[in-house]
N, C-alpha and C positions, 0 to 999 in steps of 0.2 A: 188581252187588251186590244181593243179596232185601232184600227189605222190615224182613225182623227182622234182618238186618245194620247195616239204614240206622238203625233206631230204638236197636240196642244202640250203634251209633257216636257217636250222637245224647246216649243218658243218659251217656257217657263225657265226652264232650265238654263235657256241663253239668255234672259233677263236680268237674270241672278248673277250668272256666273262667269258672260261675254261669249262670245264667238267660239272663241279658238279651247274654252275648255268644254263647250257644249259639243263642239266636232268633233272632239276625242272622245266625250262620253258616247255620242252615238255609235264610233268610229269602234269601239269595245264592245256595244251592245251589237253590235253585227257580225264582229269577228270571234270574240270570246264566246259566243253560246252557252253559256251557264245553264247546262241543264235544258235544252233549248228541247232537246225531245221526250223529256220526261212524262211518267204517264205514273197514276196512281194508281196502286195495285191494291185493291180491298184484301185483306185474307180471303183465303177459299174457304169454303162449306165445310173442307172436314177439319182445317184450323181452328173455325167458330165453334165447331161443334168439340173440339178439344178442350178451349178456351169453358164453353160453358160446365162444363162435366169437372172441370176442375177443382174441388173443394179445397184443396190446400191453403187458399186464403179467401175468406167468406167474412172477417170481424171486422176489417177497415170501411166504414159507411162514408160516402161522398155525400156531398150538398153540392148539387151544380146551379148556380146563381144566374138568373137573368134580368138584368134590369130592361123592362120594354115600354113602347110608346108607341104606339099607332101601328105596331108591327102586321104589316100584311101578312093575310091569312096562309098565302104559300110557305114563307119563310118560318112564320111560326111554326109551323103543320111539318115542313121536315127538321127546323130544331128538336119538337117533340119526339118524331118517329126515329132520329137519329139517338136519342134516348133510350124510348123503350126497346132498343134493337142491341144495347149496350149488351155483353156476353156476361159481365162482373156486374150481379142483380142488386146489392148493396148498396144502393143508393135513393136519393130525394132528389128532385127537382122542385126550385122556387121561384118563381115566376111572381115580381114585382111589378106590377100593370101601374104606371103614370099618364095614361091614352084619356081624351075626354069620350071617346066613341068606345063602344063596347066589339069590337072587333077581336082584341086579344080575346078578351071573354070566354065570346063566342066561339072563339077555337079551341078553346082550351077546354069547354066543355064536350067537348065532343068525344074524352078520351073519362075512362071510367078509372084508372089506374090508380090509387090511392098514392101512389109516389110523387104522384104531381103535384104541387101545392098553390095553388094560385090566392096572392095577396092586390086587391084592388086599393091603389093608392089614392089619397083625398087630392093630391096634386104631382104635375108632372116634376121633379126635383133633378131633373137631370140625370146620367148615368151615376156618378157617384151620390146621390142622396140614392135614388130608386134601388140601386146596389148595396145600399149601407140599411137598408129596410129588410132587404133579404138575408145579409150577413146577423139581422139581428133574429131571424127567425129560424139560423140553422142549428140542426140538429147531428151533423155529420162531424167527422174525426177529420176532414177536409173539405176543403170548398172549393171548386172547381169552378172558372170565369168564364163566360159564355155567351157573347154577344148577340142581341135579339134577332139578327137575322144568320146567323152563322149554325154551322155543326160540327160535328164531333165525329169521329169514327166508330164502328163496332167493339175494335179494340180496345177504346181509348183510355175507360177505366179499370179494365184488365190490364193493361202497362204500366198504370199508374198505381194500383195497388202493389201491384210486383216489384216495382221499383221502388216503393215504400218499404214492403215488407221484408226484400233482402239486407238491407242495413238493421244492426244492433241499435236495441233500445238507446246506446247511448250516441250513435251516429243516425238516427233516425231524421231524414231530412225535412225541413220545415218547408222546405218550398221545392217543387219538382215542377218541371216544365218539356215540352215535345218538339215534335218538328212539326211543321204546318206546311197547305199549301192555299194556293188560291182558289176561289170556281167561280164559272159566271153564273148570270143573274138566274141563270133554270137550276143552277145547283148540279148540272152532268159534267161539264167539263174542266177539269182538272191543269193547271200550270204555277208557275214560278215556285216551284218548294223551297223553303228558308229550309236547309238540314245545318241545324247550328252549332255550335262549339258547344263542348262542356262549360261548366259555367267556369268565366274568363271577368275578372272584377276589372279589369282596367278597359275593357270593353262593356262592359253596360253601363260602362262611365261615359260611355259617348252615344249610346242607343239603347233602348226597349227591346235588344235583338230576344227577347223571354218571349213577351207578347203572348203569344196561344200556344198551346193551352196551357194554363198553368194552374196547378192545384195549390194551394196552401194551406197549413195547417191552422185547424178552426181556430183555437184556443190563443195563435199568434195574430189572426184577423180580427179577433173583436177585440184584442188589446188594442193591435194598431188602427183599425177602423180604414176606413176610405175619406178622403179628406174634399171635401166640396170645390174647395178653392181651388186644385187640381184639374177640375175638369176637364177630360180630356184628354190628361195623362194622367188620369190615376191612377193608374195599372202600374205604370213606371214606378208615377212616387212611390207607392206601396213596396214596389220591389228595392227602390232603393232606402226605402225606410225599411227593411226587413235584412237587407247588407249592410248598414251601418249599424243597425242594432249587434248583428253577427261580427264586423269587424271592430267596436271598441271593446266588446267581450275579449276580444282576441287578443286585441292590443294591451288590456288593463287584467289581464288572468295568462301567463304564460301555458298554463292549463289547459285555457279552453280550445276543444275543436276548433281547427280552421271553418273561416267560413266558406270552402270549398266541400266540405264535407258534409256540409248541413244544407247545401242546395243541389238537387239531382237532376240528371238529365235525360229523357229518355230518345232516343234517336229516331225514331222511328216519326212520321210524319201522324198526327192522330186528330190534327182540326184541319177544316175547311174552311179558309178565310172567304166570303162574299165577296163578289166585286159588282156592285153594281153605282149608276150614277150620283149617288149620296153617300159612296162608303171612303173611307181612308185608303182602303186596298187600293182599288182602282182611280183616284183622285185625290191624290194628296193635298193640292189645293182647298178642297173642300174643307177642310177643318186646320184651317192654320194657325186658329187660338190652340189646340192642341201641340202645338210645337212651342208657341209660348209656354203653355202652361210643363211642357218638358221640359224646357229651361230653368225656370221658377223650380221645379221639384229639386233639379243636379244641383242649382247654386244652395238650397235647403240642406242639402246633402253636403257642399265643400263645408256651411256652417258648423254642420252636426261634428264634421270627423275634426274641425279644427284647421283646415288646412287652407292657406293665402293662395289667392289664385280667384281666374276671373271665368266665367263661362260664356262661352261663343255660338253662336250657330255653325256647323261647316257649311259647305257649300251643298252639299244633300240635302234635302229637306228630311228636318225628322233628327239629325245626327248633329252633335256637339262635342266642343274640345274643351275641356281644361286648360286655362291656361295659367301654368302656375307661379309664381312671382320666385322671381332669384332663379333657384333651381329645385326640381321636381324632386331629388332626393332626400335635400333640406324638410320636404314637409314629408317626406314616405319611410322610414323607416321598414317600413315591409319589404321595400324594395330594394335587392342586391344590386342591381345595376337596371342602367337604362340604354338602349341600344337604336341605331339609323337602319338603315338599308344601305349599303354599299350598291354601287354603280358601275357596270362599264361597255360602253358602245349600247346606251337606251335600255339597258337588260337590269335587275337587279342580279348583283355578284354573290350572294353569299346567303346565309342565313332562311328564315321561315321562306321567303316570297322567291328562294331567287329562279332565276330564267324567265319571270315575269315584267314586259315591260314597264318602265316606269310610269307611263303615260296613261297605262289602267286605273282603276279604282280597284279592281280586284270584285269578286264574288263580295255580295251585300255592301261594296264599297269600304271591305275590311282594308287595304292598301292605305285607304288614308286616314286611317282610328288608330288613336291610342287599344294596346291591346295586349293583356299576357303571352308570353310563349316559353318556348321552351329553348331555344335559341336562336343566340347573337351571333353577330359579327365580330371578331375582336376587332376588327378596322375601323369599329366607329361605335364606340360603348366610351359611358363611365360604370364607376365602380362605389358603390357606399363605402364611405367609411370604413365600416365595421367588417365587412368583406374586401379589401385590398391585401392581404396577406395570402388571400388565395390566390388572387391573379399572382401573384411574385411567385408564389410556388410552383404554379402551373405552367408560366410562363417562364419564369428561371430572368425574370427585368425587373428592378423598380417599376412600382406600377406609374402610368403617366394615362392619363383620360384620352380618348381619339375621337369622342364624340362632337360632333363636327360642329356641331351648333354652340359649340367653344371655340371654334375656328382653331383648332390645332391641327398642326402637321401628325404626319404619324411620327412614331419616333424610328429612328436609323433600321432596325434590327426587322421592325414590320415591312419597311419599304425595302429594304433587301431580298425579304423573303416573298415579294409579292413580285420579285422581278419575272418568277421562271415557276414553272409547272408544277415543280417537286416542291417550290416554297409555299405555293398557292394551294398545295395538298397539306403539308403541314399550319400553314392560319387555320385550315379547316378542320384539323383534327385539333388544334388549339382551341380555338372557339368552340365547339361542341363539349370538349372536356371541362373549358371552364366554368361553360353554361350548366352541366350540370354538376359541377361540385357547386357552386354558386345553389343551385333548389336545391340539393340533398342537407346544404345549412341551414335549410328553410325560407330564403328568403325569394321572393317574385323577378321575374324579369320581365323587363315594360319595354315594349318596343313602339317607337314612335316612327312610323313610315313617311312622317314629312320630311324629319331628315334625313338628307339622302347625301351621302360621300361618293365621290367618284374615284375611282383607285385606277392603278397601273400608270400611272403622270398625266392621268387624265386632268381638265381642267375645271371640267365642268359640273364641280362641287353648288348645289343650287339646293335650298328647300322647296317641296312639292306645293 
């Protein structure tokens, strides 16, 4: 990103959000370096050439979808090449042309490949119509999303096969997604790589962190289709129409696969997001109906699973909160407990984030998302219901909630033990143990990083 990108993202930011929390965000952006010297490493030549020699999975066929419009002939020209350069040969390309000038066309004739399939649309219908033309003409066991000016790696659908075909027919994932990075507009240079979570449901409650690339399976795509009204975010909706389908299966079939099992992830970085002056990468501004229209898809979604609560923008563009009326556990039964950040001298104390200031956002602005983990704080959690018999067990107290955003003190026995070194190693082998008897009963832990407890007779108990 140039320098008068950084500064015009910079006066936006302070638009939005004031002064004093745009100087923090810069204030992060220069100190934290997230990946600040990364460089993307293609495989080498005798990888590739491992990769193609590989028979061991040959039966899984991709349909890689592109909805296009006026696509310059560069960008098209390495989408394609970054295609036929694919090592896993099992695959279609469909190319939905919306352009009134024959440019795609034209490029697209220039490659003899019988894989390529190119459909000339009678009108431009946007990304979700041009998209939902090609979904109706694939022929693949997955469909792969692929935006007109973007690519793909060599690897990409050698990953993604492999990562399909190591799960049992009956854990067989319907939606697998990668790591991605950025490039500029010549397509050489390489930066910001999203390397993202496993899939994290209370986190794609507040972002698209899936985004590229993502395959899903044909058979669940033309059920669900792509939905016009969405434009813009329909990649989301889709994703969260394809997690809601997965969690009331779950919730109404104690039977069914978690929806953690039925969506994969592969780690490795295998799209190149574009950045050029008209893209979302490099200009978020540019398409701000897209953030509307990700609102509109989450609040579709609080409808679908039943649950009270209102949806907000945060202060990132692109990212949103739940906010759920009464209290979050009341509507989540999935959820064992919900947990803060503990505080002390500007530091988070405890748990996923701690030794992180609090004044960060964290990597992709995770610090201030709702988000799965794997452990709490006991300093500042409650506890479902149906799970308080463990904390008593675990703890050896009546259980009493400490999550802050109840405004409770701790009780006697936490604040004693948090006086002194050896107390402050025992909360921590407490909370850890609870945290995971609490998943081994199966139920989620939701950590909300707004609330934030300050501990040791600190004062300075404050939501982010």
């Amino acid at each position: 990103m140039s320098l008068a990108q950084n500064i015009k993202k910079t006066i936006n930011y302070c638009r939005k959000n004031g002064y004093s929390e745009a100087f923090f965000a810069a204030w992060e952006r220069v100190t934290a370096k997230y990946y600040r010297n990364y460089t993307y490493q293609k495989p080498d030549a005798d990888e590739l050439a491992r990769q193609r020699s590989d028979q061991s999975i040959t039966d899984i066929r991709f349909s890689i979808l592109v909805p296009a419009f006026e696509t310059r002939t560069e960008y098209m020209t390495a989408l394609i090449e970054s295609c036929l350069a694919q090592t896993y040969e099992n695959w279609e390309l469909i190319i939905a042309d919306g352009s009134k000038s024959d440019v795609v066309k034209k490029t697209v004739a220039g490659y003899a490949d019988s894989r390529i399939r190119y459909e000339r649309l009678p009108e431009n219908s946007g990304i979700a119509g041009n998209t939902s033309r090609a979904i109706e003409l694939a022929q693949g066991d997955y469909c792969g999303l692929l935006d007109h000016d973007d690519m793909i790696t060599p690897d990409a659908l050698y990953e993604m096969a492999h990562a399909i075909k190591k799960k049992n027919d009956e854990n067989k994932p319907i939606l697998v997604y990668s790591d991605e990075d950025k490039c500029d507009s010549s397509g050489t240079r390489f930066y910001d790589p999203h390397l993202k979570l496993d899939f994290n449901l209370d986190l794609i409650l507040t972002n698209n962190y899936m985004c590229h690339f993502t395959v899903v399976e044909t058979a669940t795509l033309k059920k669900l289709g792509i939905r016009k009204e969405y434009d813009g975010s329909q990649d989301y909706d889709l994703v969260l129409r394809v997690v809601s389908t997965l969690l009331l299966r779950e919730r109404e079939n104690t039977g069914a696969q978690r929806v953690e099992k039925k969506i994969a992830h592969v780690p490795k970085v295998l799209y190149h997001w574009r950045c050029h002056e008209n893209s979302t990468a490099d200009n978020p501004q540019s398409k701000m109906y897209a953030y509307e229209a990700g609102k509109k898809a989450l609040i579709d979604f609080v409808d679908r699973m039943g649950w009270k609560g209102d949806v907000r923008h945060n202060k990132h563009l692109g990212f949103y909160r739940i906010e759920y009326r009464n209290n979050v556990l009341t509507h989540r039964p999935d959820l064992a407990a919900v947990g803060g950040l503990t505080a002390y001298h500007g530091k988070v104390a405890g748990g996923t984030y701690k030794g992180q200031p609090l004044v960060y956002a964290g990597y992709m602005n995770r610090m201030d998302l709702y988000q799965n983990t794997k452990l709490l704080d006991i300093r500042n959690m409650a506890v479902n219901k149906a799970y308080q018999t463990i904390y008593e067990e675990v703890t050896g107290h009546p259980y009493q909630s400490t999550l802050y955003s109840d405004e409770k003190e701790l009780p006697q026995w936490l604040r004693d033990l948090d006086r002194t070194a050896e107390g402050r190693a025992q909360i921590a082998l407490l909370s850890g143990t609870l945290s995971r008897r609490l998943l081994q009963k199966g139920g989620r832990l939701l950590l909300d990083p707004v609330c934030v407890r300050g501990v040791k007779g600190r004062a300075d108990n404050f939501h982010k």
